[in-house]
N, C-alpha and C positions, 0 to 999 in steps of 0.2 A: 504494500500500500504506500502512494505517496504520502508526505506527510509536509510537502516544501508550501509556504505560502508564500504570497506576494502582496506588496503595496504596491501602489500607485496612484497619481492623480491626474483625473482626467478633467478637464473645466473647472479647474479649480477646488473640485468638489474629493476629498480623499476616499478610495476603495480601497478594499480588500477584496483578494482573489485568490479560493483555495480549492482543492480537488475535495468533492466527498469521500463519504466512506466507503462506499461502494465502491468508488475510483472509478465510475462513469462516467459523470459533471463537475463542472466546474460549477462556481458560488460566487457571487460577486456580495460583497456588503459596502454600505455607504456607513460614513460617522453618524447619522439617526437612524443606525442599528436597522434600515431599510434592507430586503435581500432579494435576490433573485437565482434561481436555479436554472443554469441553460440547459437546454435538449441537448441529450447523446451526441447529438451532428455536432451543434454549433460547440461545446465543448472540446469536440474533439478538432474541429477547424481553428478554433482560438487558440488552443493549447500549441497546436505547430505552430500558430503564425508569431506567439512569443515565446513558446522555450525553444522549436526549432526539430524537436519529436514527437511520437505520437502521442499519445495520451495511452501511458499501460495499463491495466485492468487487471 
C-alpha cells in the first residue's frame, strides 16, 4: 500500500493529495476539511501525470 502524500497549492487555495486505502483513488482535501474522491480512471490519469507511474494497487 502507498502511504506517500502530497501538498500542494493550486489558486491559492492549499490541498492535500493522498492514495486510499484501497490504493485505487486518489483524495484530494482542501484546509475546510472539504474532500473529494476521484474515479478509478481519473486517479489513475493524475497519479502518472504527477508522480510519472502508474498508480499500484
Amino acid at each position: 500500500m502507498l502511504t506517500t502524500n502530497f501538498n500542494f497549492h493550486l489558486r491559492t487555495v492549499a490541498k492535500s493529495l493522498w492514495v486510499s486505502q484501497n490504493g485505487e483513488n486518489l483524495e484530494i482535501v482542501t484546509d475546510s476539511d472539504n474532500y473529494v474522491k476521484l474515479t478509478k480512471q481519473d486517479s489513475e490519469n493524475l497519479y502518472e501525470v504527477l508522480i510519472g507511474e502508474k498508480l499500484i494497487k
